[in-house]
N, C-alpha and C positions, 0 to 999 in steps of 0.2 A: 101587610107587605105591599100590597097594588099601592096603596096612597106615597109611601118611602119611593117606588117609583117613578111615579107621574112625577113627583116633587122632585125625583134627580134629572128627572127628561125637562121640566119647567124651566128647572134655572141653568139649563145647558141653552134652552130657546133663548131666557135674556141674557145669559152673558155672550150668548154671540149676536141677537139683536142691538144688544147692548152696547159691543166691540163696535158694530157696523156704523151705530150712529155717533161714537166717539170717534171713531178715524176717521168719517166721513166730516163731521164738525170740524175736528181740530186740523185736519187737511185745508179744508176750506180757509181757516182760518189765516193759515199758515202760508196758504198761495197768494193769499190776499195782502200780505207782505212781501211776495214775490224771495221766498225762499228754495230753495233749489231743489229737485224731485231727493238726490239723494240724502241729504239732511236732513228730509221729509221721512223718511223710509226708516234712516238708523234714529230718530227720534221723535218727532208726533208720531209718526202713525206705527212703531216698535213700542212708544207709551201705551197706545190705543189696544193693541192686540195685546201686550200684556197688562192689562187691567186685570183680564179674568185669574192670570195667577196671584197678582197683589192680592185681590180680594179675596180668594181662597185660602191662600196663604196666610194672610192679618187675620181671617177668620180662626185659623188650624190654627196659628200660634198662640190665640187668645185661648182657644178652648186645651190648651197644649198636647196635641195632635202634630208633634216631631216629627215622626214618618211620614206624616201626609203630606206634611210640609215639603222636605227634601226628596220627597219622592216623585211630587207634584215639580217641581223644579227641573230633578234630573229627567226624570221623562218628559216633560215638553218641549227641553231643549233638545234633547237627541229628537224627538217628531218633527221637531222645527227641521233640524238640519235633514234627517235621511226620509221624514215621509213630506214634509212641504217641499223643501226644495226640489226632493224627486219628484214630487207630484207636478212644481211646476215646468223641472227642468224635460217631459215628457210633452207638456204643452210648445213647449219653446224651447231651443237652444238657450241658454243663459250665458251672457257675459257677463263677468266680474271684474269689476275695477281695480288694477291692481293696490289701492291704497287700503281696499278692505283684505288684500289677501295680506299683507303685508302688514297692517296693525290692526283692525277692528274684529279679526276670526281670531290671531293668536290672543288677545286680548279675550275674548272667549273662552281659550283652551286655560290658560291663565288661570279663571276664575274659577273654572273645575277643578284644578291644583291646590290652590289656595284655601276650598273646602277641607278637606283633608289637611292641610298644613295650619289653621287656622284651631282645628277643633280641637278641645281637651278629652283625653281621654281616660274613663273610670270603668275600669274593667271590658268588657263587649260593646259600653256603651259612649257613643263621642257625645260632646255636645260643644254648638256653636255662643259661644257666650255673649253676652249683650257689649263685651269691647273687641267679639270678633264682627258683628253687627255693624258695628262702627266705623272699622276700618273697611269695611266693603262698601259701606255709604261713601267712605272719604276718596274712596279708589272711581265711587262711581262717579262722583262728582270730577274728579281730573278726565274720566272718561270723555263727558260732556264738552268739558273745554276743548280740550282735544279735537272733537268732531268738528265743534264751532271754528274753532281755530284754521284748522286744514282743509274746512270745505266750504269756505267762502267765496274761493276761485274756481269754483264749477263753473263748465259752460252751459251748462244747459239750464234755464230758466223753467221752472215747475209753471205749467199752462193755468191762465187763470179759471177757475170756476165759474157754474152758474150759479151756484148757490148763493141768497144773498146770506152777509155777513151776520144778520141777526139771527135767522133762522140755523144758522152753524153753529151759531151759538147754544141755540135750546136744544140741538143733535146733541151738542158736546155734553151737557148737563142730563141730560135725558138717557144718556149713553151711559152715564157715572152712573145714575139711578138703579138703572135695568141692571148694571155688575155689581152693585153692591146688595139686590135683593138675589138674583142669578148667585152669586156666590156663597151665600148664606145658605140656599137652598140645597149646595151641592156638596158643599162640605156635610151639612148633615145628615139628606140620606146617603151620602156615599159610608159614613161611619158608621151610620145603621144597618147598612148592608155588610158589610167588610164583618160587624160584630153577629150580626143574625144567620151567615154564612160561616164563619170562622176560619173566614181568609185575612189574612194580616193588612193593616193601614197601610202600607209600604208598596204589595203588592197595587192594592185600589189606587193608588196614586200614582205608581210606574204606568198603569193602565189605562184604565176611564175615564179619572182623571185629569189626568195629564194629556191622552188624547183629545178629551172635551175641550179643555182650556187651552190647546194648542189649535181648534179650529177656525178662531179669528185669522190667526195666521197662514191655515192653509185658503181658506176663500178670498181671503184680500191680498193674497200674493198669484193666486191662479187667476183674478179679475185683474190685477196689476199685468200680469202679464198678456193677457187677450186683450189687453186697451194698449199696449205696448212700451207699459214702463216698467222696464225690467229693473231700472233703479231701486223702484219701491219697492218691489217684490223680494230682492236680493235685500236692501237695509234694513227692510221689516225684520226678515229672520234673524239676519247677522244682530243686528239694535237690540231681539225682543230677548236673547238669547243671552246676552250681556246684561240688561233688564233685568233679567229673569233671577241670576247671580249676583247682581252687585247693587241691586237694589228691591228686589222682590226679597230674597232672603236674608238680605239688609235689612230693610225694616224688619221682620218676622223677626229676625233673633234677636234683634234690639229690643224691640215688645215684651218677648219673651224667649230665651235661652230654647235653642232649636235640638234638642236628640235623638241620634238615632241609631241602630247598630251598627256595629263595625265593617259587617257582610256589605253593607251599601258603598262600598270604596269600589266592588267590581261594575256596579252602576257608572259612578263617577269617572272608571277608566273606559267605559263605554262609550261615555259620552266622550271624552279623549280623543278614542279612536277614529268615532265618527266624524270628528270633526280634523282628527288631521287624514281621514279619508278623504274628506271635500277640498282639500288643499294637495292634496295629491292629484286631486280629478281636474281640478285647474292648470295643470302643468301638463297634463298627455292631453296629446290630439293639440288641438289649440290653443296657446299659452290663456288663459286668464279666461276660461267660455267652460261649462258644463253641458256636454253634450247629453242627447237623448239615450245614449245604451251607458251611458256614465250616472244616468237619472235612473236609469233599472238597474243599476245596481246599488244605487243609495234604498231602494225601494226592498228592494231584497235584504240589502241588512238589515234593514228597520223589522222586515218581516221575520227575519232572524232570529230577531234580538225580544221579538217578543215571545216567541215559541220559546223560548229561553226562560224570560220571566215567569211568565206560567207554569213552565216546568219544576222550575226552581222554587215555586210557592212563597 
């Protein structure tokens, strides 16, 4: 059992080693073009921090491990929103732009809907087919245009780095490496554990999972914000949480046809909620700003919501 361990704490070290040196590469990269922090945020570095579910994900779907897959999904997106954001929104007041409150979060809520409206259903069990796969690629891809499209005319100019551009380079590469061994590792003793315990996949993936593969996101959105780009920090999550749906469980059900029970639909309105909780939060007090006692309470639902999972087994 100790070695199933180490092996799940290992590959939690590289995919967030891992994360760190893909978004810090492809940031660079990306400055070096003179691309604007918030483009930056809802897409290199939203790629970078969801690495760790793609490759978890491609892993589970290959060894088809459905539960882990949408479980791993729904719980790092609800982390993303009520434990990152709170976690950052505690460091900092957060302002939000009203173009992400207005398309890039409902555009999220979206794609939690479309799980459920997407899937076939055969008795208790749904499954996401390889041409409902398809169409969440094809949604992610207009996503993209979208962002490209509408955020040209930023004013703010992403500060250039010191990094040179070759060495971002071998981050970036280096950084794919470390998530694709990291992710290998964690799918399989988290499976091993979940089977050696006789706690369901579903659970493991609402949880440990999902938490682990959601810490990209909380460290490089809490150093985004103590370096004072709150840009990144906000487009990381909004970007990685969209990512995470319409193109993390895109490819995975295209791969291989994703199932998993029915009961997972009150996950899916979880995450719903969560997030039209952070769109509520944006409207009191301050129009379009996440304040500190609005960040303790994203914090408390998340803490909620997982007394809940566990309870619920």
């Amino acid at each position: 059992m100790f070695p199933t361990y180490l092996l799940f704490v290992c590959g939690f070290v590289l995919l967030v080693k891992g994360a760190d040196w893909l978004v810090e590469g492809s940031t660079t990269i990306a400055r070096k073009f003179h691309i604007r922090e918030i483009v930056i945020g809802l897409t290199i570095v939203a790629f970078g921090t969801s690495a760790p579910e793609l490759v978890v994900n491609v892993v589970s779907s290959i060894k088809g491990s459905g539960e882990l897959v949408l479980g791993n999904i729904v719980g790092s997106n609800i982390a993303n929103i009520a434990l990152v954001l709170g976690t950052a929104g505690i460091l900092a007041p957060l302002t939000i732009k009203k173009g992400l409150v207005k398309k890039e979060i409902p555009f999220g809520i979206l794609g939690a809907i479309l799980i459920f409206v997407l899937a076939t259903r055969h008795g208790e069990i749904l499954t996401l087919e390889r041409w409902a796969g398809g169409i969440l690629l094809a949604l992610f891809g207009i996503f993209l245009w979208v962002i490209w499209k509408s955020k040209n005319i930023e004013e703010k100019l992403a500060p250039q780095p010191k990094l040179k551009l070759r060495f971002a380079v071998v981050a970036a590469i280096g950084g794919l490496v470390c998530l694709a061994i990291g992710g290998e590792f964690v799918v399989r003793s988290a499976i091993k554990i979940a089977t050696d315990f006789g706690v369901s996949e579903k659970l493991i993936g609402l949880t440990l999972v999902a938490i682990g593969t959601s810490l990209p996101e909380l460290v490089t959105s809490a150093v985004a914000v103590r370096k004072g780009s709150i840009d990144i920090a906000i487009g990381n999550v909004v970007g990685s949480n969209v990512f995470n749906i319409f193109w993390v469980l895109g490819v995975s059900a295209f791969i291989n046809p994703v199932s998993f029970v029915a009961n997972a639909v009150t996950d899916l309105g979880v995450l719903v909620g969560i997030t039209l909780l952070l769109l509520f939060a944006t409207f009191t007090g301050k129009k379009y700003k996440l304040d500190k006692w609005e960040a303790v309470i994203m914090l408390s639902a998340y803490a909620g919501y997982l007394g809940f999972v566990v309870w619920r087994g």
